[in-house]
N, C-alpha and C positions, 0 to 999 in steps of 0.2 A: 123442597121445590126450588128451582132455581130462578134467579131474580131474573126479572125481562130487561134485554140489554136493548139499549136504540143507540147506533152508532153515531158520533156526532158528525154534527151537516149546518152546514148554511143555510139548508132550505126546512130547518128545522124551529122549533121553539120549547122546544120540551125534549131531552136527549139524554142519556147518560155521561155524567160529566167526568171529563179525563182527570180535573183529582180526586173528587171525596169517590164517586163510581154510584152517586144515588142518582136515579130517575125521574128527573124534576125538570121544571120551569127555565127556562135561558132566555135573558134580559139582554136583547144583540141591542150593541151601538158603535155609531161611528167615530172616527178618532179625529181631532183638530189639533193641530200643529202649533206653536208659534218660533219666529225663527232666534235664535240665540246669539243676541248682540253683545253679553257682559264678556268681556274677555275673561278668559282665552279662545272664546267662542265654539266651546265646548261643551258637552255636558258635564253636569255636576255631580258627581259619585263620590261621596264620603269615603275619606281614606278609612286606613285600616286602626287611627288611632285618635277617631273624630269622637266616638262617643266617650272614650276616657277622660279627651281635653273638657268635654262640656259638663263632663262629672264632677271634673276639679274644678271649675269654673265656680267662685264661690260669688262673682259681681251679677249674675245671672238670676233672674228672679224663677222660682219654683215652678211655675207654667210654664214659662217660657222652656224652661230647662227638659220637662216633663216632655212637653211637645217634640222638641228637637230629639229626643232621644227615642221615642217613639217613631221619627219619621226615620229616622238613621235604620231604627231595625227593620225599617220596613222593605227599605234601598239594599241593607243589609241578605234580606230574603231572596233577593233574583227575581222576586217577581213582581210584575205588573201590577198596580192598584191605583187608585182612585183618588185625586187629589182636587177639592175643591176651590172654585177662584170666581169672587164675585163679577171682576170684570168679564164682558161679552166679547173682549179682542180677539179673544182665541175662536171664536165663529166663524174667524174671515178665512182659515185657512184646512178647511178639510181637505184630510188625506184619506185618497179614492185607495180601491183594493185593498185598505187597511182596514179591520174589524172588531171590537172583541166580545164576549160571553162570557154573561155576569151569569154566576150558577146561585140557583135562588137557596140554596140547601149550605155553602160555605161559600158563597159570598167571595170565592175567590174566579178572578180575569182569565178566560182563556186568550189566545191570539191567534187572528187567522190573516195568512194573505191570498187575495181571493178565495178559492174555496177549500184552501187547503189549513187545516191545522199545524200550527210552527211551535205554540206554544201552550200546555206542555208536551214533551214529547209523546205521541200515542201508542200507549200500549197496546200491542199483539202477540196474542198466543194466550193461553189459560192462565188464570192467576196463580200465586203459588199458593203449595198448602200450608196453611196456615199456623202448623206445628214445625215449619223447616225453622232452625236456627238461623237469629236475625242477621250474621250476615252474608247466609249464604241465600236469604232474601233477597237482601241486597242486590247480591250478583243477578240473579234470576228475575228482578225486575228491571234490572239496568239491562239486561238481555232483550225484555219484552217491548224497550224503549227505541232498541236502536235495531230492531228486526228489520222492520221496512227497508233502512237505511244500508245496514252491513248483516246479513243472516251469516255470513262467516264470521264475526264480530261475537254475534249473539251465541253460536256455535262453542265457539271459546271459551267464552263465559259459562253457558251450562257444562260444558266440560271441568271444567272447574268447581261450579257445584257439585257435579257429581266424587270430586277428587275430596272436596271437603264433607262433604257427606260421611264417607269413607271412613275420614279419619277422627268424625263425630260419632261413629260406629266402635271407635274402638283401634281401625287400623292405622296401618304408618301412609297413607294414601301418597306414595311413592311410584306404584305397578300397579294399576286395577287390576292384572290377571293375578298379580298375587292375593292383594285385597279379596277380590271375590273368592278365592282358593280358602283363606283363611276365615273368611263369613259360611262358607259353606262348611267346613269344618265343627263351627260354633252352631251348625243346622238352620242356615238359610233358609227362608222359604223358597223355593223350587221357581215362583215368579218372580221373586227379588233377583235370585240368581240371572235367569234369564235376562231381565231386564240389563241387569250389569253388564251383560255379556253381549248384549243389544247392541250398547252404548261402546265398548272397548271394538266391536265387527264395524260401526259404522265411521270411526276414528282409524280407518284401514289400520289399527292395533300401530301404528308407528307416533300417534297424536299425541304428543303431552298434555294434560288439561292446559288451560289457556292459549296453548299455542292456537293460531290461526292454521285452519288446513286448507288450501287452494281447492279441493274438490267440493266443501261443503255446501250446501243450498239452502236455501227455505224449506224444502222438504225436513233434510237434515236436522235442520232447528227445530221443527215443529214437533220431532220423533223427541228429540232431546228432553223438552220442554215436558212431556209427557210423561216421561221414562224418570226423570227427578221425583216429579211427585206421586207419580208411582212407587219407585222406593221408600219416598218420607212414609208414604200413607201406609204401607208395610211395616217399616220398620221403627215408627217413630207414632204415626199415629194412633193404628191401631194397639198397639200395646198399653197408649194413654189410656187410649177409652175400654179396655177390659180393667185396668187398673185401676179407674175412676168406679168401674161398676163392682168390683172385685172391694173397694173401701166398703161400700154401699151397704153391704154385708151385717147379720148384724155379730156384735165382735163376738158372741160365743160361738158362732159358725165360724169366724175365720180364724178362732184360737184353736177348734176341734181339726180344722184342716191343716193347720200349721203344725198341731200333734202327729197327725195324718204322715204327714211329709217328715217328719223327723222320725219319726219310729220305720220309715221305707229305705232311709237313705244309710242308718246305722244297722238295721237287718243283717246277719250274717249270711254270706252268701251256701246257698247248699253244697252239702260234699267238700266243704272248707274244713 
């Protein structure tokens, strides 16, 4: 059964949340400012060799050190969190159209300005499945990220998965028409195939995986999106899950069939 999705909204209190993706409680609050007088009158971002200095920092007492190196990773992470300060100065300066949602389930910050979601970026289109190799994950969420934004972008990217795919298959993922030639050879399934073949017609067959192709749309994308995990769940998943159940077995059945297949394969052919 599949989980109930609630897209996230400002006019919500309970949504699915853009990072963990559970159906829970959202904690909205407003953001207050204070203006930055220490010179350079800059924000403060930990270089990239702040948390080694306070490593070796040996005049540093153990909390103290513990502390700071904890707030580094946290700067460190890219995102938004929660810093508490007894004084109430920071009250005098709320900043309007600015928002954020606390997800009660990981406790991590979204960002909104006015009603639009900025941060993290929101995912669109179906998730992936979840036996694809992690980093052709990767690409294919990084795809779902920036759909809204560049569906040609995203386009690229699943072409790309699909090229790695490929060569996670086995092939030189160089030519998908050869790719597919030579999976169909190794006895493709007939929908696998299709679908490859989907994906090379809608890349007007001139598209390199990641190149950008001027014609592509949101439609385009969404077929892509589809067409990836379609092939995984062919070729990668289902094969898990007969091989998961094919263990299951108990082993004098799977020793009697493994005799089975040895005495077919060494068989002398008739009329030899």
């Amino acid at each position: 059964m599949t989980a109930k999705i609630v897209p996230p909204s400002v006019t919500e209190t309970a949504f699915t949340c853009p990072h963990c993706g559970a159906l829970t409680t959202q904690h909205w609050s407003d953001v207050y400012g204070s203006p930055i007088t220490d010179e350079p009158r800059t924000p403060s971002i930990p270089d990239k060799g702040a948390k080694e200095h306070i490593i070796a920092d040996v005049k540093l007492p153990r909390e103290t050190k513990q502390a700071l190196i904890e707030y580094i990773s946290k700067m460190e992470s890219g995102e938004p969190f929660a810093k508490r300060h007894e004084s109430s100065s920071y009250l005098n300066n709320q900043i309007d159209n600015l928002f954020l949602s606390e997800c009660y389930n990981c406790r991590r910050f979204a960002v909104w300005v006015n009603d639009k979601l900025i941060f993290p970026p929101q995912r669109v289109g179906p998730a992936p499945n979840a036996d694809l190799p992690e980093d052709i994950a990767r690409d294919y969420e990084e795809a779902r990220s920036i759909l809204s934004l560049s569906p040609r972008g995203a386009a690229a990217l699943l072409r790309l998965c699909v090229q790695k795919l490929c060569i996670f298959l086995g092939e030189k993922g160089k030519n998908i028409d050869d790719d597919i030639a030579s999976l169909v050879a190794k006895g493709l399934n007939p929908l696998v195939q299709r679908s490859l073949d989907i994906v090379r017609v809608i890349g007007n067959e001139a598209v390199h995986p990641g190149v950008i192709d001027l014609n592509d749309d949101r439609d385009t994308a969404n077929q892509l999106f589809d067409l990836v995990n379609a092939i995984a769940d062919q070729m990668i998943s289902h094969p898990k899950r007969v091989s998961a159940m094919y263990e299951k077995l108990p082993k004098g059945k799977r020793e009697a069939i493994e005799r089975r297949n040895a005495k077919a394969t060494t068989k002398t052919p008739e009329g030899a």
